[in-house]
C-alpha positions in Angstrom: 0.0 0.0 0.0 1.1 3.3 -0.5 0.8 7.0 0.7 -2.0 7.5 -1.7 -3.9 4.6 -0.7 -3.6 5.3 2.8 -4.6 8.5 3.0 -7.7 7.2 0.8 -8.7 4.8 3.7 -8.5 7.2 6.3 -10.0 9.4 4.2 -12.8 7.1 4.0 -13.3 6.0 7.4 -13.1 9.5 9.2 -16.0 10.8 6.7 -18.1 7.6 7.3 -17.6 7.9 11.1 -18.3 11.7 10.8 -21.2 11.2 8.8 -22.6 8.6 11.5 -22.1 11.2 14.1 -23.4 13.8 12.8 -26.8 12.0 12.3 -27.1 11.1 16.0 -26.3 14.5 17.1 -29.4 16.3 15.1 -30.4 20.0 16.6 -34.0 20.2 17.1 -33.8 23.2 14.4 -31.6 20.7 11.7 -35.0 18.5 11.2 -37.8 19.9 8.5 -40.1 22.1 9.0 -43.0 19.4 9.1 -41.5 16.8 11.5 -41.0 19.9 13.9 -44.7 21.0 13.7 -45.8 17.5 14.0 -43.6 17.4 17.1 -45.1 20.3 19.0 -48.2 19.6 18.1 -47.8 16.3 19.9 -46.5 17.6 22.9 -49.1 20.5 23.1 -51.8 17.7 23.0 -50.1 15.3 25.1 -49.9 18.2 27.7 -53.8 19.2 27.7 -54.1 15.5 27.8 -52.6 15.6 31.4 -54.5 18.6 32.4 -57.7 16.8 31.4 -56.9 14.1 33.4 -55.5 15.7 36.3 -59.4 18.3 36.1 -61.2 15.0 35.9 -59.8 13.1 38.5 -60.6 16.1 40.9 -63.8 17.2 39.3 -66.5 14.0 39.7 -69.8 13.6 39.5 -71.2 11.2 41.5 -74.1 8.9 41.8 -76.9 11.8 42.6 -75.2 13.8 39.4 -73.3 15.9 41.9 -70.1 18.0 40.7 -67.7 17.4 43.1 -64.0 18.9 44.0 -62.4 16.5 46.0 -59.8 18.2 48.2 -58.7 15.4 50.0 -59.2 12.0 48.7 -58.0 8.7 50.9 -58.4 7.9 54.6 -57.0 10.9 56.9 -56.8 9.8 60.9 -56.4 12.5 63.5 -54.9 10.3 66.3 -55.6 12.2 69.4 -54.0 12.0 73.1 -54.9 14.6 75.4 -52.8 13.5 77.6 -50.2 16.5 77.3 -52.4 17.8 74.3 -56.0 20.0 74.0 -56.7 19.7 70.5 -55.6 17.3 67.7 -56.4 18.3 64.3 -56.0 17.3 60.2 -56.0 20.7 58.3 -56.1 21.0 54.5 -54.1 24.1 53.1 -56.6 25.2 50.2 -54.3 27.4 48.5 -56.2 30.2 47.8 -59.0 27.9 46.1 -62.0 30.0 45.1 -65.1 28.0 47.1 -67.2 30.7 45.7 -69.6 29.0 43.3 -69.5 25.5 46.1 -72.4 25.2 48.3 -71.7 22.0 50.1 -69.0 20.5 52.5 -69.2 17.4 52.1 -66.7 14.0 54.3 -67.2 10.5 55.8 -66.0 10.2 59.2 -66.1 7.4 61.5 -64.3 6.8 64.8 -62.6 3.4 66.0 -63.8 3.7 69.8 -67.8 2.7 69.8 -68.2 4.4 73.6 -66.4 6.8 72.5 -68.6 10.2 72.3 -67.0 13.0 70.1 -67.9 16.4 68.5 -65.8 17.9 65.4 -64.7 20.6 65.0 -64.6 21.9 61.2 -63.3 25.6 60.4 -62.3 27.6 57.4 -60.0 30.8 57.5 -59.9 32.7 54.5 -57.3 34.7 52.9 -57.8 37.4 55.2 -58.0 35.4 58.5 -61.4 35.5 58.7 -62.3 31.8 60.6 -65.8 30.3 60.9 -66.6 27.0 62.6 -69.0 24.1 63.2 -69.4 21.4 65.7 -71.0 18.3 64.8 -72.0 15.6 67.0 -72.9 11.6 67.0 -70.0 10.3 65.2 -70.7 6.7 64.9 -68.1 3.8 64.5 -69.3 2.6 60.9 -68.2 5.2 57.9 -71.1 8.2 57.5 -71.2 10.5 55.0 -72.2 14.2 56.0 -73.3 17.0 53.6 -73.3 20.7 55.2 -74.5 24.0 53.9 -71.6 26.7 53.5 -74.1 28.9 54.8 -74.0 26.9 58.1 -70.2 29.0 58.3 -72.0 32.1 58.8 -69.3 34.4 59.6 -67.3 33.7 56.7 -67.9 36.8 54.4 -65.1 35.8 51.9 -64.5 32.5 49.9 -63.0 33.7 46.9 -59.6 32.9 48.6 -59.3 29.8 51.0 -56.2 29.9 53.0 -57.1 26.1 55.1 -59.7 23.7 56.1 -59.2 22.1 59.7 -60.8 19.4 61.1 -60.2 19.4 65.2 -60.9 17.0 68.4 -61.0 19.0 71.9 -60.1 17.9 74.4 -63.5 19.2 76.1 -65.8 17.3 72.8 -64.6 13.5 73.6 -65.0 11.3 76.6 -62.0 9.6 76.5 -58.6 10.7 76.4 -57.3 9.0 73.3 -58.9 7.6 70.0 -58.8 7.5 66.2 -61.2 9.5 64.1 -60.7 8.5 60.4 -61.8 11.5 57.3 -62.7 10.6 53.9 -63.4 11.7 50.3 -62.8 15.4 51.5 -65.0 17.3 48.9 -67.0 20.7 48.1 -70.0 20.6 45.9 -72.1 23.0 43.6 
C-alpha cells in the first residue's frame, strides 16, 4: 500500500464515522419544517391530555349527578392524646382555592372507639384570617357521609380565597382521652 492509498482509507473512514455522528447529534432546528410542527403539536396535546386528566380526576360527579371537587381523597386519621395535648387536628391548606360557586362541605367520618362520644370541629380561614366553625356531633363507628351548607359558616364573608380547612378534636368534645377518628373523600360541591 502506498501513501496515496492510505490517506484514501483514512479518508474514508473519518468521513463515514463523521457522517454517523453527525446523524445522531441532530439540533431540534436541523429536522424539517413538518417533523418539527408535527412534534409540538404532539407535545401540546399530550400536555392538555394531562391537564384533562388531572381536572377530571378532581372534578366527579357522583351517583346523585353531583359536581364534586375533591380536596382530599383517601383515609386521613387525627390520632388524638390529650394527655399533654388540648386539640388534635388534620388541616387542609386550600391554596387560595376560590369555594365561591361550592355550596356544600361534604366527608365520611367514623371513629374506631364505639363508647367513644366526640364532636368535630370543622373551620375555614380565608385569605384574610377570617375563621368560621361548626361542631357536629354523634359520630358513629361505621363510615357516615355528612353533607353541610356553606351557609351553616355564617361568619365567613369571603371565599374567593381559601387559606385552610381544619378538622379538630377537643379535648373538652370527647369522653375519653385517646382515640382514632378516620376522614374521607374530603370534597366541596355545587
Amino acid at each position: 500500500m502506498n501513501k496515496k492509498e492510505i490517506y484514501e482509507h483514512l479518508a474514508n473512514i473519518y468521513l463515514d464515522a463523521s457522517s454517523k455522528s453527525s446523524k445522531k447529534k441532530h439540533k431540534f432546528g436541523s429536522y424539517p419544517k413538518t417533523i418539527q410542527r408535527i412534534f409540538l403539536v404532539g407535545l401540546v396535546m399530550a400536555l392538555g391530555a394531562g391537564s384533562f386528566y388531572t381536572y377530571s380526576n378532581t372534578h366527579q360527579q357522583n351517583q346523585f349527578g353531583e359536581t364534586a371537587l375533591f380536596l382530599y381523597q383517601g383515609p386521613a386519621k387525627i390520632n388524638f392524646n390529650f394527655d399533654p395535648a388540648t386539640k388534635e387536628m388534620f388541616a387542609l391548606n386550600l391554596k387560595q382555592l376560590n369555594l365561591s360557586k361550592y355550596k356544600v362541605l361534604g366527608f365520611a367520618i367514623r371513629k374506631t372507639n364505639p363508647k367513644d362520644i366526640i364532636s368535630l370541629r370543622i373551620e375555614f380561614t380565608n385569605r384574610f384570617n377570617e375563621k368560621s366553625e361548626i361542631y357536629i356531633k354523634d359520630i358513629t363507628d361505621k363510615w357516615t357521609d355528612y353533607k353541610i351548607n356553606l351557609s351553616r359558616f355564617g361568619r365567613m364573608e369571603y371565599w374567593t380565597q381559601m387559606k385552610e380547612l381544619a378538622f379538630s378534636i377537643e379535648k373538652w368534645n370527647a369522653r375519653e382521652k385517646s382515640g382514632i377518628v378516620f376522614l374521607d373523600n374530603i370534597r366541596v360541591l355545587k
